[in-house]
N, C-alpha and C positions, 0 to 999 in steps of 0.2 A: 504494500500500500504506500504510497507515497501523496504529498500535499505541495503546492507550490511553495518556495521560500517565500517567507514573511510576507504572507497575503493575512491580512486582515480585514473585517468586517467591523464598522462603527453601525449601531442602531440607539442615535439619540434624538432627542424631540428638540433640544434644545442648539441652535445655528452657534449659538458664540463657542459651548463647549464642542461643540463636533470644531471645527474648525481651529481650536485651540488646539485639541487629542490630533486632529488630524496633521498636522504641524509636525509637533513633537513626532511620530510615528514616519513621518516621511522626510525627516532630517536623521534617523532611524534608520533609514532602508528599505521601511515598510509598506508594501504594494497596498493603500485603502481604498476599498469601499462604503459607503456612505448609505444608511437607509434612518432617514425620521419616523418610518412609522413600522411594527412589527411586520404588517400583512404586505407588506411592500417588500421583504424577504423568503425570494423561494428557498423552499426546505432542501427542497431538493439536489443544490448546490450547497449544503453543508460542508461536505469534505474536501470544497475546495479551498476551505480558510483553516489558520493556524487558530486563528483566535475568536471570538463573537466576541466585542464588546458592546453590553448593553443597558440602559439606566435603568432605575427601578420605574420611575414616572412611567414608562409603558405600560404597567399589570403589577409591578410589586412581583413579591416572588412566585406567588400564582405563572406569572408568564416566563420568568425564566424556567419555572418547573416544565412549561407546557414546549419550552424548547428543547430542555434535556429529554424529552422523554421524544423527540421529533428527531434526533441526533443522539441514542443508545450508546452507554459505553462505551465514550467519546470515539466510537469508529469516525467521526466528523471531526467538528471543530469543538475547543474548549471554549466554556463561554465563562466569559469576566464580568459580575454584573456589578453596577454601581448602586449602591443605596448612599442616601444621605443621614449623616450622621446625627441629627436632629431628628431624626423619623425612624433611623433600623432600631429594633430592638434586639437582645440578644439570642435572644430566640428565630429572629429572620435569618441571621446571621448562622446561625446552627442548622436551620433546616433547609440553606442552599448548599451548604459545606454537604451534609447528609444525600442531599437530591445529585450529588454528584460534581460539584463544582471546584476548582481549583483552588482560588482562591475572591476572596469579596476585597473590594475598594470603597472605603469609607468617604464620600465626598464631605469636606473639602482635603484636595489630596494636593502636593508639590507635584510639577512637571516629571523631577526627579522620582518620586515614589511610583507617578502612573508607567513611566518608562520601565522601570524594574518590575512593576508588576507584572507587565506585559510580555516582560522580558522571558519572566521567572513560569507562567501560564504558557507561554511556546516552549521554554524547555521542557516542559512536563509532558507537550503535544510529541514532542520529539523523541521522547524517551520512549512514550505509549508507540509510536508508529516503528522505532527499533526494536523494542518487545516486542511488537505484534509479528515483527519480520521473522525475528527468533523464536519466535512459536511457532509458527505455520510452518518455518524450517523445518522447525524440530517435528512437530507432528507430520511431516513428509518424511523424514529420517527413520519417526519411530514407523510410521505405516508402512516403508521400503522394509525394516526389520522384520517387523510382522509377516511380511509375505515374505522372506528370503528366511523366517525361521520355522515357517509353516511349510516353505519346501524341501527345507530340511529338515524336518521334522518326516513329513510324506516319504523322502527319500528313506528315512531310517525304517521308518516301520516297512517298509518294501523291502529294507534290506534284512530286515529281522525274520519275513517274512521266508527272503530266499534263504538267511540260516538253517530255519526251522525245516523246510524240506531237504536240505541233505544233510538234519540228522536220523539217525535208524528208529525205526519205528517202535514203541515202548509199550510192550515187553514185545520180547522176541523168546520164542519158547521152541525149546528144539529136546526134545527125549527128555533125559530129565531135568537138563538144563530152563533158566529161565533169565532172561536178562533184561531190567529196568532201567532208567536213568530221567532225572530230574533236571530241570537248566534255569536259572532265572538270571538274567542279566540286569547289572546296575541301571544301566543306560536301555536301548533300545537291545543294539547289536549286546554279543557274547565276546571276552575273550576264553570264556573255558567251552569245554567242546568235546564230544565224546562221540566213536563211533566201535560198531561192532559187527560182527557176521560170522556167518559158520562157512567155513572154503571146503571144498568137494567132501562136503556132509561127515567130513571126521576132524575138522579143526574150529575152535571156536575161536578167534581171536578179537580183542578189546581194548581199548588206551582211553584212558583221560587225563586231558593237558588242559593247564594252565597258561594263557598266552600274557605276558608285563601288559600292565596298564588291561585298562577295558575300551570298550566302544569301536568304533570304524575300523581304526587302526588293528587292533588287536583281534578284531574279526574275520579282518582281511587275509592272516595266517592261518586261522583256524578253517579258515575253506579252499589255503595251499594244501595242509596239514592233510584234509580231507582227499583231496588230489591226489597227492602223491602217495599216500596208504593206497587209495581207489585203485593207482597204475600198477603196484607192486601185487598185488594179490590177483589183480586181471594176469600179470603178467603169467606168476606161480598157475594159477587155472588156467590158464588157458596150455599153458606146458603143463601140465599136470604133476606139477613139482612138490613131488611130495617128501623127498630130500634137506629141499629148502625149509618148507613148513614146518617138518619134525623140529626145525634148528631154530624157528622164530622162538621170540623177536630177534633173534642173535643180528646182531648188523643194521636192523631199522633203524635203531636210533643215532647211528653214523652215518647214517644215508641223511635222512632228516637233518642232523647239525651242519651237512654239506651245504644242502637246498638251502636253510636259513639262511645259514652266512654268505651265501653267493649269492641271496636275492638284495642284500643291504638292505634289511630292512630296520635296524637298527631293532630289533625285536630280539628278545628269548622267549623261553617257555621250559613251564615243569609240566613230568608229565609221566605217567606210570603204561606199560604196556604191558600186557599179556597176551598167553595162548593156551586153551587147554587143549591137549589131547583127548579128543571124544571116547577114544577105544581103549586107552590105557588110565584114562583121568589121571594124566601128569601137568601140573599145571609149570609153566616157565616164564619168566617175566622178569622186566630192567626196571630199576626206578633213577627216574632224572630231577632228582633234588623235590620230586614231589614231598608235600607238607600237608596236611597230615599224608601219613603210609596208607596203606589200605590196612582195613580191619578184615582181619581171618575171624569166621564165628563159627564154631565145633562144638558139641554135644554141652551147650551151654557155659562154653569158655569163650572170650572176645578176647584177642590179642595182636598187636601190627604185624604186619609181616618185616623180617628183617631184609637188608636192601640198602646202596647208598651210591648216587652215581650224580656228576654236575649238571646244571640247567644246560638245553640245546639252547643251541645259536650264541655262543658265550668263546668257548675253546675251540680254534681249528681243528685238533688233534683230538679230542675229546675221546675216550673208550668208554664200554658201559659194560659191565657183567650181566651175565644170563644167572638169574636165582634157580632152583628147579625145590619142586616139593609134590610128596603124591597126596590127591585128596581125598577125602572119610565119603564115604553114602552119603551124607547132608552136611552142608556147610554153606555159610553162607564168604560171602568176600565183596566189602565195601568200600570204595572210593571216594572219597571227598575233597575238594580243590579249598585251599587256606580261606576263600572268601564263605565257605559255610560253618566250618571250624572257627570264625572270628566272632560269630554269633553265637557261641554258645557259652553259656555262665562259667563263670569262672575268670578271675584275673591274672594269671598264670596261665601260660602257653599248656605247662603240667597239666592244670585242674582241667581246663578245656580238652585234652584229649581223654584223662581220664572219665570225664561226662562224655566222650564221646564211645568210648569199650562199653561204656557201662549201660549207655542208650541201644548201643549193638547186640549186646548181649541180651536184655530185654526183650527185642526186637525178633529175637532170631532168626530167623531166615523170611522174613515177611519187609519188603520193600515200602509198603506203604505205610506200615506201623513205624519202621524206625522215620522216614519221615515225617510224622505225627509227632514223633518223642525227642525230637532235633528241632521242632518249630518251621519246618521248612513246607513251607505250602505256596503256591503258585499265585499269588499276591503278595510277597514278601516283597517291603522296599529296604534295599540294602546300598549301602557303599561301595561293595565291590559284588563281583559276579558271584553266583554259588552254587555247586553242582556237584548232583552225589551221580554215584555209578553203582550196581547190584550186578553181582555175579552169584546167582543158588541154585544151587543142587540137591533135588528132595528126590528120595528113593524109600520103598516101602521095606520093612522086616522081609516080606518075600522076591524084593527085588525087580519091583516092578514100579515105575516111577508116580508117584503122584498128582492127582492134581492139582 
């Protein structure tokens, strides 16, 4: 919005004072116009003056009211009105200041005072029309945010959306295996991530990784992650390498710290992998600085599995050991990434795991109870991501698997 410089408007009845103000104002600088009578001022042309000045003799303050309200929150001009100081009371004087006015001139005034007045009522017009610029700015800023954060925002749930279909479908139930797994991310996207599958119907292999940080960035690994596990196991099937397989994870998690470090993504990740043996039930598996371990759960005992190997994407050279252990008829083995472990009672890293054996153990081999007993349910708003993983095996006294 902008206003002409120092355009003013006189509305007096009186020739000797107009012609006096008019003077003073255009030895000023002041571009004036001149109106004796109220109705002889179009409204309409409000905003093209800095100033209205106008006397009381017109209406009293009845008619400067009926001008503020003709010229709203001085979008127009400010109006200066003169009362005379024998006749304002202080109550006129308070209820032009209230209706919206700048400032009142007590007639009889010095030349000096009405110039400062007039002075001091533009600068206020000036300051109103620089706010007004800086707000309409600003609400153009804030409205470009609003849509640049609602498209990002659209984009994320699109992208949460493509996370969620290439993870494995939950459960997955094969003989007397049964495999769950829970995801809730801080943000839209995940950086923890879990996939699993059974390769030529006698391998069951599984990982849950933790990707640094959460959100886009850290999502963007978790569906290389998905990739390159995807390639490795098409590759084994489709050779029907069954050599390879007996020997997983042996080497996946060097292959993986390759890929990382070679894509610079500035990214690590923890992250536990396994493999069972369908036909022998030998379970083998690397852990890569994963936190908590996984929870082993046997005939009412819960205990970590032991395991110790560095975060991928960190060490070029990095090696990782293969664990091997055989498993009982029923057990259960539970995975959790540090962001579900950070939510549980206790103020000690200690107390928190042992509330977390002790919820396992409780739990037994039912996925959705220790869920239940961890607080972890599918509306949890957390800080970081948080995600369990369920690997159980139920088998009956006669050796035949359960439901």
């Amino acid at each position: 919005m902008t206003t002409p410089a120092k355009r003013i408007l006189l509305i007096l009845p009186e020739v000797a004072l107009a012609h006096r103000l008019r003077g003073l104002l255009v030895a000023e600088g002041w571009e004036v116009d001149e109106r004796s009578v109220m109705e002889a001022f179009p409204l309409p042309t409000c905003a093209s003056y800095q100033v209205v000045v106008i006397a009381s003799g017109l209406g009293g303050v009845g008619e400067v009211g009926a001008l503020l309200a003709q010229c709203p929150e001085y979008n127009a001009a400010l109006i200066l009105p003169i009362l005379r100081a024998t006749s304002a009371s202080a109550a006129d004087v308070v209820a032009l200041i209230r209706s919206g006015v700048v400032d009142v001139l007590l007639d009889p005034f010095s030349d000096h005072e009405f110039v400062e007045t007039v002075n001091r009522v533009a600068g206020h017009k000036n300051l109103y029309l620089e706010n007004l610029a800086y707000s309409e700015e600003l609400e153009k800023t804030n409205r470009e945010l609003k849509e640049s954060l609602n498209i990002l925002k659209m984009d994320q749930i699109a992208g949460r959306q493509v996370q969620k279909s290439l993870l494995p479908v939950s459960p997955l139930v094969h003989g007397e295996y049964r495999v769950a797994h829970r995801i809730n991310p801080s943000l839209y996207l995940s950086g923890d991530f879990v996939g699993y599958n059974v390769v030529l119907d006698r391998f069951l292999i599984f990982y849950l990784a933790d990707v640094s940080g959460h959100g886009a960035s850290s999502a963007f690994v978790t569906i290389l992650l998905r990739f390159i596990l995807k390639r490795i196991l098409r590759k084994h099937t489709y050779e029907n390498d069954v050599t390879a397989l007996l020997r997983a994870p042996e080497g996946f998690m060097e292959h993986l710290n390759r890929q990382i470090i070679a894509a610079g993504l500035e990214k690590h990740l923890t992250m536990f992998a396994g493999s069972i043996n369908l036909d022998t039930h030998i379970l083998r598996y690397s852990v890569a600085a994963q936190m908590p371990m996984p929870v082993f759960v046997a005939d009412g005992d819960a205990r970590f599995l032991p395991g110790k190997g560095k975060p991928i994407g960190l060490f070029e050279h990095a090696q990782w050991e293969v664990e091997e252990i055989a498993l009982p008829d029923n057990f259960a083995l539970y995975m959790a990434s540090d962001g579900l472990l950070e939510t549980l009672p206790g103020k000690t890293l200690e107390a928190r795991e042992d509330y977390l054996l002790k919820a396992a153990a409780e739990a037994g081999d039912d996925h959705e109870v220790l869920c239940e007993r961890l607080g972890f349910n599918d509306n949890a708003e957390t800080a970081d991501d948080m995600s369990l993983l369920s690997v159980l095996r139920r088998r009956t006294p006669g050796g035949e698997p359960r439901e």
